[in-house]
PDB file with one MODEL, atoms N, CA, C and O in Angstrom:
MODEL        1
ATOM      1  N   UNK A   1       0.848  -1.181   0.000  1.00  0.00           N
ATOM      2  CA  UNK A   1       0.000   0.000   0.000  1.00  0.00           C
ATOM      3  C   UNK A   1       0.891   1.241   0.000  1.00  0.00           C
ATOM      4  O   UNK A   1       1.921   1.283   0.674  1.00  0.00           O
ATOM      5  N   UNK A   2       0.481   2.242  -0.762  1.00  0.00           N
ATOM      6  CA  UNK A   2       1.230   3.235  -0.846  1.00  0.00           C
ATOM      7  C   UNK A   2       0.978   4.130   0.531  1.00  0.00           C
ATOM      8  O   UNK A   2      -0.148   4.323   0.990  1.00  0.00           O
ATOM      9  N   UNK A   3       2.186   4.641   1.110  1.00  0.00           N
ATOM     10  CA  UNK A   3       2.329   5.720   1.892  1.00  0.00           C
ATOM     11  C   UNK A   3       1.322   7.299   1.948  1.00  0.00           C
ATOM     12  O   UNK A   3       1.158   8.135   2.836  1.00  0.00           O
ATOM     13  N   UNK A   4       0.825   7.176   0.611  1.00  0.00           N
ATOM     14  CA  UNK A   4       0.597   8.348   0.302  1.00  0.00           C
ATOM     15  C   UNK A   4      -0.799   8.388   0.852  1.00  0.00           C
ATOM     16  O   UNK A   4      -1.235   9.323   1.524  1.00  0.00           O
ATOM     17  N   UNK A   5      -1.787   6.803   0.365  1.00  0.00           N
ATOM     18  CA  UNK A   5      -2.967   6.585   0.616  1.00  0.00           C
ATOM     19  C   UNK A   5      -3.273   6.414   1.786  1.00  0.00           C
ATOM     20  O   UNK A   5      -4.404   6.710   2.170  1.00  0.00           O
ATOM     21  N   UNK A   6      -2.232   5.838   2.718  1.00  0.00           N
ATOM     22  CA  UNK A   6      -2.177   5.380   3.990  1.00  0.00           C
ATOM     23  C   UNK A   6      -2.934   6.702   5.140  1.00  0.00           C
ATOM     24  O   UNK A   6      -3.883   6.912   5.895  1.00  0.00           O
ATOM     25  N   UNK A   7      -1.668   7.322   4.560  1.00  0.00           N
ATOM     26  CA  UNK A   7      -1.677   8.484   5.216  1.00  0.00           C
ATOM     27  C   UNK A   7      -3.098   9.920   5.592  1.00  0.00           C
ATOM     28  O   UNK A   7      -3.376  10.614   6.570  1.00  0.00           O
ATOM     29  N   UNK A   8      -3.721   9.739   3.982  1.00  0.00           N
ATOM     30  CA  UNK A   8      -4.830  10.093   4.094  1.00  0.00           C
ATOM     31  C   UNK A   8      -6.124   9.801   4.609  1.00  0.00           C
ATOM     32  O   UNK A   8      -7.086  10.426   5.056  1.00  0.00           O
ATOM     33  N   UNK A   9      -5.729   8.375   4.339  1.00  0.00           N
ATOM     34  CA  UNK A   9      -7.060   7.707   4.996  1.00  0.00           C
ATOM     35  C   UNK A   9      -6.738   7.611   6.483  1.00  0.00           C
ATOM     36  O   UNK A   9      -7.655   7.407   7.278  1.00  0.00           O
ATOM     37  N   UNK A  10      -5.523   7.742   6.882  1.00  0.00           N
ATOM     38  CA  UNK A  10      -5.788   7.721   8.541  1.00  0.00           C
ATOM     39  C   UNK A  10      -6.051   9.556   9.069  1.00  0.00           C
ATOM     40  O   UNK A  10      -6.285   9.783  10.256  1.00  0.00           O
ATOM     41  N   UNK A  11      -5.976  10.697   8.070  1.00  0.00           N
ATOM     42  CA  UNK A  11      -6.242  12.024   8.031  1.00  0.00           C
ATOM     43  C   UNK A  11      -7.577  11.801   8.053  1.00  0.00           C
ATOM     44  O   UNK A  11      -8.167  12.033   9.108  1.00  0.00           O
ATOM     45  N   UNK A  12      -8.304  11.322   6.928  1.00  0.00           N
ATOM     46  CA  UNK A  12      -9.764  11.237   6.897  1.00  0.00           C
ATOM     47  C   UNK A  12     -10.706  10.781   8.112  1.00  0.00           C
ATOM     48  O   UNK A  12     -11.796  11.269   8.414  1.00  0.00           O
ATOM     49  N   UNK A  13      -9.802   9.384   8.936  1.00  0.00           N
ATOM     50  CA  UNK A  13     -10.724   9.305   9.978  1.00  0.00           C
ATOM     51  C   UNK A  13     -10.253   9.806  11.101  1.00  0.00           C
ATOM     52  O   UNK A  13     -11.011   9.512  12.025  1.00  0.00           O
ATOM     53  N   UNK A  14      -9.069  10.621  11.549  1.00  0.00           N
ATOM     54  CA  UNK A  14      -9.083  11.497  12.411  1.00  0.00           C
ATOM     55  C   UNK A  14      -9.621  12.626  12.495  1.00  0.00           C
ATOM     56  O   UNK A  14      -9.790  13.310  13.505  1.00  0.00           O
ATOM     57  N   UNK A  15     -10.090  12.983  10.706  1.00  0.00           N
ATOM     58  CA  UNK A  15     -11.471  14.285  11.280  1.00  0.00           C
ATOM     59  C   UNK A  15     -12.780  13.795  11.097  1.00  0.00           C
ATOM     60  O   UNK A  15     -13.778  14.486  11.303  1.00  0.00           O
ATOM     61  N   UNK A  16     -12.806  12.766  10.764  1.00  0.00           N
ATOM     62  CA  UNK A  16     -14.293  12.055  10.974  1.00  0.00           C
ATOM     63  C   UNK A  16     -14.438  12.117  12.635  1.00  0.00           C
ATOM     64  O   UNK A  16     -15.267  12.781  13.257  1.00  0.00           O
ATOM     65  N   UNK A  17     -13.628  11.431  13.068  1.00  0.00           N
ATOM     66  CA  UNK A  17     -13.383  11.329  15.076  1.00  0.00           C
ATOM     67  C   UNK A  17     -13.836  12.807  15.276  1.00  0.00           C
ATOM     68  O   UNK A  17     -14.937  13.132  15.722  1.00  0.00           O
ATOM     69  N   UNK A  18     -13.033  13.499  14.961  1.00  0.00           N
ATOM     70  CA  UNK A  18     -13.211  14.878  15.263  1.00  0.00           C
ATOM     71  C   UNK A  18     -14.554  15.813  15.163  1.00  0.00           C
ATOM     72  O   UNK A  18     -15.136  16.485  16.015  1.00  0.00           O
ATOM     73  N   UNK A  19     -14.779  15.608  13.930  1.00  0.00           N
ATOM     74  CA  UNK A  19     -16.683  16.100  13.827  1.00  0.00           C
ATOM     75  C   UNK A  19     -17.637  15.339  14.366  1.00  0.00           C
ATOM     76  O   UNK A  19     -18.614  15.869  14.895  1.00  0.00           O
ATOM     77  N   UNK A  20     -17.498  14.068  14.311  1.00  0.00           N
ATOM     78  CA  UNK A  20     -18.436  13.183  14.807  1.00  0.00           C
ATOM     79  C   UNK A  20     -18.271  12.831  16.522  1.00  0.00           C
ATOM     80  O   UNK A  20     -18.596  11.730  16.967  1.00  0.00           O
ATOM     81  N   UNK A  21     -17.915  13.547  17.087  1.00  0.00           N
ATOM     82  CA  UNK A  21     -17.144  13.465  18.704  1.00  0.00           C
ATOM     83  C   UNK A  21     -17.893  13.326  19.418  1.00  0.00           C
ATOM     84  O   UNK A  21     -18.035  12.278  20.048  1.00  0.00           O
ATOM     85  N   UNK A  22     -18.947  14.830  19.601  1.00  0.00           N
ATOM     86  CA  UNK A  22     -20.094  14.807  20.116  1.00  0.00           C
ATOM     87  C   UNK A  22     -21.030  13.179  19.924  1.00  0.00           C
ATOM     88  O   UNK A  22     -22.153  13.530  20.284  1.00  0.00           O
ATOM     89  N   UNK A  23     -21.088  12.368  19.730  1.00  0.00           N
ATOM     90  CA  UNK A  23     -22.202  11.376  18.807  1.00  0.00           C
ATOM     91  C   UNK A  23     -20.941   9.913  20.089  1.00  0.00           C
ATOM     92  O   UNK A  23     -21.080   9.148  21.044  1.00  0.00           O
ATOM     93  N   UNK A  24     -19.967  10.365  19.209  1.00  0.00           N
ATOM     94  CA  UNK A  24     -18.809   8.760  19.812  1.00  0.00           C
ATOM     95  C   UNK A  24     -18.441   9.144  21.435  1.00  0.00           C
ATOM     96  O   UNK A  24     -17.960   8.339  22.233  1.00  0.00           O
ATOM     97  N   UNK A  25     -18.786  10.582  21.735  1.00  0.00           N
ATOM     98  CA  UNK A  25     -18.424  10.401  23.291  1.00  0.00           C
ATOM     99  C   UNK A  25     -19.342   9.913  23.930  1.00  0.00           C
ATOM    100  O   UNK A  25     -19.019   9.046  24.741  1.00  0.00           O
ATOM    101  N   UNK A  26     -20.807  10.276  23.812  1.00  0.00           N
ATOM    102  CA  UNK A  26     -21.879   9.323  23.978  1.00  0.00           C
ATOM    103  C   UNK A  26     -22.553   7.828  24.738  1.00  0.00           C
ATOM    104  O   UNK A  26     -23.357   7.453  25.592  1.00  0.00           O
ATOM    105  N   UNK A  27     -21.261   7.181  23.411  1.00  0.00           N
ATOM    106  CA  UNK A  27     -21.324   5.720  23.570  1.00  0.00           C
ATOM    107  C   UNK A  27     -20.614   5.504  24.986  1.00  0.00           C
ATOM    108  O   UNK A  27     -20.775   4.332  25.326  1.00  0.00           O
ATOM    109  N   UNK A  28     -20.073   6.045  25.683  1.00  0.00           N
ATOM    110  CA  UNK A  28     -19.664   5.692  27.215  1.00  0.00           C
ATOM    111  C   UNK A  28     -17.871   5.220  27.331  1.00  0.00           C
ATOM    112  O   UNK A  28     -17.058   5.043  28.238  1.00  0.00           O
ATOM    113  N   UNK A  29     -17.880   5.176  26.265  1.00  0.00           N
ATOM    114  CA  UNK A  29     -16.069   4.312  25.694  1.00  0.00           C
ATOM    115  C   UNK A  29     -14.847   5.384  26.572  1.00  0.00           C
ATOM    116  O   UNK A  29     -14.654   6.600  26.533  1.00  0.00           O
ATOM    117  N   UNK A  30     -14.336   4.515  27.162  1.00  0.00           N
ATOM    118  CA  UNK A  30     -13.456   5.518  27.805  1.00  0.00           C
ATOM    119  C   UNK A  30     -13.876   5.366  29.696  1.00  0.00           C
ATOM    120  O   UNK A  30     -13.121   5.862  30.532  1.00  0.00           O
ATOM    121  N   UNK A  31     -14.856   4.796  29.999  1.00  0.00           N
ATOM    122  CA  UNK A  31     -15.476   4.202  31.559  1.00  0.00           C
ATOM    123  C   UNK A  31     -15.911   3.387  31.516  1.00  0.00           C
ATOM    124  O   UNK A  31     -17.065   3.496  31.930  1.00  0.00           O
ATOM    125  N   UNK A  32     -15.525   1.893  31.037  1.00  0.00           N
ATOM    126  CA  UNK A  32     -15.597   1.078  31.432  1.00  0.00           C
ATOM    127  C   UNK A  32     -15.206   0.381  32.340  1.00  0.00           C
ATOM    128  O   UNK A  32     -14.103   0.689  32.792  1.00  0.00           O
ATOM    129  N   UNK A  33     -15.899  -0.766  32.942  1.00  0.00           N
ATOM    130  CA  UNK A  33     -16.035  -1.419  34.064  1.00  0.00           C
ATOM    131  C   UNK A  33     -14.433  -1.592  34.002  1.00  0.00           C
ATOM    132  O   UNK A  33     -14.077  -1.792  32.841  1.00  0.00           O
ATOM    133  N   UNK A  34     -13.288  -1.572  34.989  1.00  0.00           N
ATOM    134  CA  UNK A  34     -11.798  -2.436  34.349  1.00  0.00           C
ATOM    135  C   UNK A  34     -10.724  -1.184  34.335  1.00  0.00           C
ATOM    136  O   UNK A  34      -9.602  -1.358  34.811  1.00  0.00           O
ATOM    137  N   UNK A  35     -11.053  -0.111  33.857  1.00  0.00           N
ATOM    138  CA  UNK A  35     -10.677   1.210  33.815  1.00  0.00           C
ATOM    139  C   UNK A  35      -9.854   1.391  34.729  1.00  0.00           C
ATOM    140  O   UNK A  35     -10.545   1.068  35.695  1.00  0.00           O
ATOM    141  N   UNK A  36      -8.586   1.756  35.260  1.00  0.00           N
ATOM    142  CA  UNK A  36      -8.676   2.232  36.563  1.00  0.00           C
ATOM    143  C   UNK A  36      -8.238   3.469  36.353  1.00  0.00           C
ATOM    144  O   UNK A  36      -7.427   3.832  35.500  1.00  0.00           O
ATOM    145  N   UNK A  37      -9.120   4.488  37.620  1.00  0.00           N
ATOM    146  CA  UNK A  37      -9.168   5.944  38.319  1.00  0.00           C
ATOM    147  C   UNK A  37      -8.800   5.725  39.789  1.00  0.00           C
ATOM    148  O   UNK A  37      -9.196   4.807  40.507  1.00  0.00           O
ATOM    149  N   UNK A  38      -8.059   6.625  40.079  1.00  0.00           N
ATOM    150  CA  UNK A  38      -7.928   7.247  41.215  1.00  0.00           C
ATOM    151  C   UNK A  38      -7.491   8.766  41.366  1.00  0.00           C
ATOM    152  O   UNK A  38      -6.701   9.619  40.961  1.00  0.00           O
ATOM    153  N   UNK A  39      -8.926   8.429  42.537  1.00  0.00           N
ATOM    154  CA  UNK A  39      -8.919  10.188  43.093  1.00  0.00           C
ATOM    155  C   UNK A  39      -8.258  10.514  44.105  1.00  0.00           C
ATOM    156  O   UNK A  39      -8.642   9.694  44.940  1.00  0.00           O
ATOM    157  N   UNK A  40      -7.079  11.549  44.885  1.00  0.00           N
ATOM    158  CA  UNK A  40      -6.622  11.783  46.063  1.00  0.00           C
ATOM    159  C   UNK A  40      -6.760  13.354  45.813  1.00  0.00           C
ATOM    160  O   UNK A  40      -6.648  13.901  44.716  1.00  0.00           O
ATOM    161  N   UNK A  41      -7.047  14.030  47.135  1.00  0.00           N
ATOM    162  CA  UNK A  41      -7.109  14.909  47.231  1.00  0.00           C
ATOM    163  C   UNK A  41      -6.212  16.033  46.461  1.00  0.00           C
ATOM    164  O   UNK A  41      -5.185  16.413  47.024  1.00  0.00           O
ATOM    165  N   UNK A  42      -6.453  16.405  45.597  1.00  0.00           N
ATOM    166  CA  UNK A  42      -5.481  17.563  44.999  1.00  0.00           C
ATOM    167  C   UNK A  42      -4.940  17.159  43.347  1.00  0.00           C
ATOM    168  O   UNK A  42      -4.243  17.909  42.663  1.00  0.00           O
ATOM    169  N   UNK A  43      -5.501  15.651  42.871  1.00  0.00           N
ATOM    170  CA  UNK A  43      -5.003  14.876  41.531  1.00  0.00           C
ATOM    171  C   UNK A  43      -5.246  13.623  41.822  1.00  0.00           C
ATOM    172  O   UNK A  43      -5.265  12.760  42.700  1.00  0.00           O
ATOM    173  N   UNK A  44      -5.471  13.946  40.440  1.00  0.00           N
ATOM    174  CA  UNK A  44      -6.085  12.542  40.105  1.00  0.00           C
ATOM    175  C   UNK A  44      -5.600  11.744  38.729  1.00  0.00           C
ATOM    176  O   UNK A  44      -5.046  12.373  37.827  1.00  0.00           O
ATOM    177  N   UNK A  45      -5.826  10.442  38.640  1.00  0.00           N
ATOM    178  CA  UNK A  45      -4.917   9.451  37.561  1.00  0.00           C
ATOM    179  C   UNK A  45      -5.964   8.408  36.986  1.00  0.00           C
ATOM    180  O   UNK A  45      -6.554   7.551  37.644  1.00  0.00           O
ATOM    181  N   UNK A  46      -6.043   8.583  36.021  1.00  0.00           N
ATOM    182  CA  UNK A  46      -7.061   8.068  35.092  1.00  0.00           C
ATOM    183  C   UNK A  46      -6.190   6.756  33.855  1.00  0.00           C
ATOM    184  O   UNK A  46      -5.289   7.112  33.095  1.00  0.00           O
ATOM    185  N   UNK A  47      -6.503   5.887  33.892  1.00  0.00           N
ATOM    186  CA  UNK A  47      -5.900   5.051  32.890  1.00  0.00           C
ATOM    187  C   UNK A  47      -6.808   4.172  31.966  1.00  0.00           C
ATOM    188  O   UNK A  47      -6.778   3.035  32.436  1.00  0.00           O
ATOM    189  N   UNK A  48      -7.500   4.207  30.996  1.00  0.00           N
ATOM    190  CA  UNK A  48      -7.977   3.016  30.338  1.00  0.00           C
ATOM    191  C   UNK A  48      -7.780   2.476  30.179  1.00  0.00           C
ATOM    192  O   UNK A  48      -7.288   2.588  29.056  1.00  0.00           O
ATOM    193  N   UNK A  49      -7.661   0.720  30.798  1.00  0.00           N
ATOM    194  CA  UNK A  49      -6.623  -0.167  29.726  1.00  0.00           C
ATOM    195  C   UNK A  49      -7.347  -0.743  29.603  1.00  0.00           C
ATOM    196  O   UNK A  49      -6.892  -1.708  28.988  1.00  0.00           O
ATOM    197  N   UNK A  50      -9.069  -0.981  29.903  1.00  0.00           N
ATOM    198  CA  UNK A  50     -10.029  -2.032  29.271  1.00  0.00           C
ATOM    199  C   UNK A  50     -10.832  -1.838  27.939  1.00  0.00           C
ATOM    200  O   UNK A  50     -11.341  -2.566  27.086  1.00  0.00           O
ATOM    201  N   UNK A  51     -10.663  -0.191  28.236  1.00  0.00           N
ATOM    202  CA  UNK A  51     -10.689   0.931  26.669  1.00  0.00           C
ATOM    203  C   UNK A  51      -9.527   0.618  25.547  1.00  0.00           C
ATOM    204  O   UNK A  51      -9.494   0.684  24.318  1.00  0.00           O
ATOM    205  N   UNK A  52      -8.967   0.395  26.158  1.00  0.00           N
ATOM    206  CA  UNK A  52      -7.549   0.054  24.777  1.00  0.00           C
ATOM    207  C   UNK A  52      -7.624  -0.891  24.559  1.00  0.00           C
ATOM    208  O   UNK A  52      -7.340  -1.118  23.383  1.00  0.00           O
ATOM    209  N   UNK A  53      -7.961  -1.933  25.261  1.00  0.00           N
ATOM    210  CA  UNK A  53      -7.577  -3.450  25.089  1.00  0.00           C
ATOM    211  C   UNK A  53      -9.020  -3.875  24.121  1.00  0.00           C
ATOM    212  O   UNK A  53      -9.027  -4.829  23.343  1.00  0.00           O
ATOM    213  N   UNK A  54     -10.410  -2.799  24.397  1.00  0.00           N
ATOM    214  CA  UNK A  54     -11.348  -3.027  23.243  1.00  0.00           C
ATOM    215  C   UNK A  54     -10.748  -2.540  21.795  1.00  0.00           C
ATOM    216  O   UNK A  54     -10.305  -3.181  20.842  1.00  0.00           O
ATOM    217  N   UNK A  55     -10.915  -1.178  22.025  1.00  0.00           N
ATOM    218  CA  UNK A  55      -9.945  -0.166  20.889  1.00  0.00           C
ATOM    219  C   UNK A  55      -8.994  -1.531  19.826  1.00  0.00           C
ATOM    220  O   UNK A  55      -9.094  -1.585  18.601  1.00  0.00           O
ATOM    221  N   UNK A  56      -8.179  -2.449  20.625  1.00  0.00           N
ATOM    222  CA  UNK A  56      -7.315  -3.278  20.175  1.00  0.00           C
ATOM    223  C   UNK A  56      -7.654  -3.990  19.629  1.00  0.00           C
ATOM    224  O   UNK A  56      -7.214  -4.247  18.508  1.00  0.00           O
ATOM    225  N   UNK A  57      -8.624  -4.635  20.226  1.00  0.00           N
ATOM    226  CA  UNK A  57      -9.342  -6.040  19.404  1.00  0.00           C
ATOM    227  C   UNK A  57      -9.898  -5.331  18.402  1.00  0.00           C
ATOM    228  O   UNK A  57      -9.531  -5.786  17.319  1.00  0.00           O
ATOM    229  N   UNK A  58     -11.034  -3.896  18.242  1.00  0.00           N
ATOM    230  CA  UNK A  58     -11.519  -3.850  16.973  1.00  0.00           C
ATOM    231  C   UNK A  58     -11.144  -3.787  15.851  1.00  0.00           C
ATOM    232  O   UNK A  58     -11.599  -4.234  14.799  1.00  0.00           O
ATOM    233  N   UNK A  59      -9.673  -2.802  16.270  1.00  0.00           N
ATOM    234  CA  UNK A  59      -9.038  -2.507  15.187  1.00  0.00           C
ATOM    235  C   UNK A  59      -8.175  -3.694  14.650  1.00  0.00           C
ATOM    236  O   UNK A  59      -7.815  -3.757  13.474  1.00  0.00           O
ATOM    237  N   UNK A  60      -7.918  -4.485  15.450  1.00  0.00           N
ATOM    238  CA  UNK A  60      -7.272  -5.854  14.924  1.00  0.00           C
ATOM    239  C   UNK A  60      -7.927  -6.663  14.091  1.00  0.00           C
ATOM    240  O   UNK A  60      -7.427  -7.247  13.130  1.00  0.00           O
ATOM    241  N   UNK A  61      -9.308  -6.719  14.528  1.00  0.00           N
ATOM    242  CA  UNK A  61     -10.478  -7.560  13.983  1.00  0.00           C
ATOM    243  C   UNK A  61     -10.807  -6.507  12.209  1.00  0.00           C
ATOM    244  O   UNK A  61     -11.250  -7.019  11.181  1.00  0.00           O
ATOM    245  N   UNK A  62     -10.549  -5.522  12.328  1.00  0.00           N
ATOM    246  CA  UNK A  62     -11.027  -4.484  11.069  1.00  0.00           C
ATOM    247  C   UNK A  62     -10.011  -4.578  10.235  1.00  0.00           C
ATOM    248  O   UNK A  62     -10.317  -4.630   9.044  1.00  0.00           O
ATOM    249  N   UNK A  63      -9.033  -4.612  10.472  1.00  0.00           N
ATOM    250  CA  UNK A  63      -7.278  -4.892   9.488  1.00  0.00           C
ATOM    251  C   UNK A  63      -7.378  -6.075   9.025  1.00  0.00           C
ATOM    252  O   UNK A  63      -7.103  -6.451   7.885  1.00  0.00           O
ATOM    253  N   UNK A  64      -7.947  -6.949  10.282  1.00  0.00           N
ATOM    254  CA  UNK A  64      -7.746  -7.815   9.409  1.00  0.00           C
ATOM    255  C   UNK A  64      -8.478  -8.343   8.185  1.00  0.00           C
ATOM    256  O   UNK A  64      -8.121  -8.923   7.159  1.00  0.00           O
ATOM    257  N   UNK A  65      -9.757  -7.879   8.734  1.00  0.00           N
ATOM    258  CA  UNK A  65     -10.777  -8.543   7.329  1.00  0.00           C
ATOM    259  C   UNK A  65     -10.699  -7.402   6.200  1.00  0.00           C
ATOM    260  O   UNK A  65     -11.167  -7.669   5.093  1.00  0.00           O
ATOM    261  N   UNK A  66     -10.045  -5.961   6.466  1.00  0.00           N
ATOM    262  CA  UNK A  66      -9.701  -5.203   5.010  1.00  0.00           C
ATOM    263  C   UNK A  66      -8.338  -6.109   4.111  1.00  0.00           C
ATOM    264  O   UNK A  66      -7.987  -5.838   2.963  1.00  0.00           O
ATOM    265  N   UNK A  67      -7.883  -6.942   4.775  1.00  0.00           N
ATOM    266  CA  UNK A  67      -6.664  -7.688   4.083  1.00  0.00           C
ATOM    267  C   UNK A  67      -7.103  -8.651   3.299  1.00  0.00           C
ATOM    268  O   UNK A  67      -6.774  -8.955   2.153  1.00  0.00           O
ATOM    269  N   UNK A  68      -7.891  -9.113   4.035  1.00  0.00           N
ATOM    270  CA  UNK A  68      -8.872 -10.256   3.072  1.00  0.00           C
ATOM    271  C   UNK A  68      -9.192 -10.209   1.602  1.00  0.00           C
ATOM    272  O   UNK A  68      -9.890 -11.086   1.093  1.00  0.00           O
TER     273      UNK A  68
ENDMDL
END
């Protein structure tokens, strides 16, 4: 695949993300059950890794069947 196409099409759906934000923040993605937060007085630490680890599988599962 050319570099050139690559590149755009990952431009294209980073402003798709971008206009469509309002709509995908919505869906709750980003607090799921697994998540870990912690609050202490004065800061706080937020990590998704049950968000990434979905994020991971879809996009794994989507590559792969565009290869197909």
């Amino acid at each position: 695949m050319d570099i050139r196409r690559l590149l755009i099409v990952v431009g294209a759906l980073i402003l798709a993300a971008g206009v469509f934000w309002p709509w995908i923040a919505r869906l709750g993605l980003g607090r799921l059950p697994g998540d870990i937060a912690v609050q202490r007085p004065g800061s706080s630490f937020y990590f998704p890794i049950v968000s990434c680890l979905v994020v991971s599988v879809v996009l794994t599962l989507l590559f792969w069947l565009f290869r197909k």
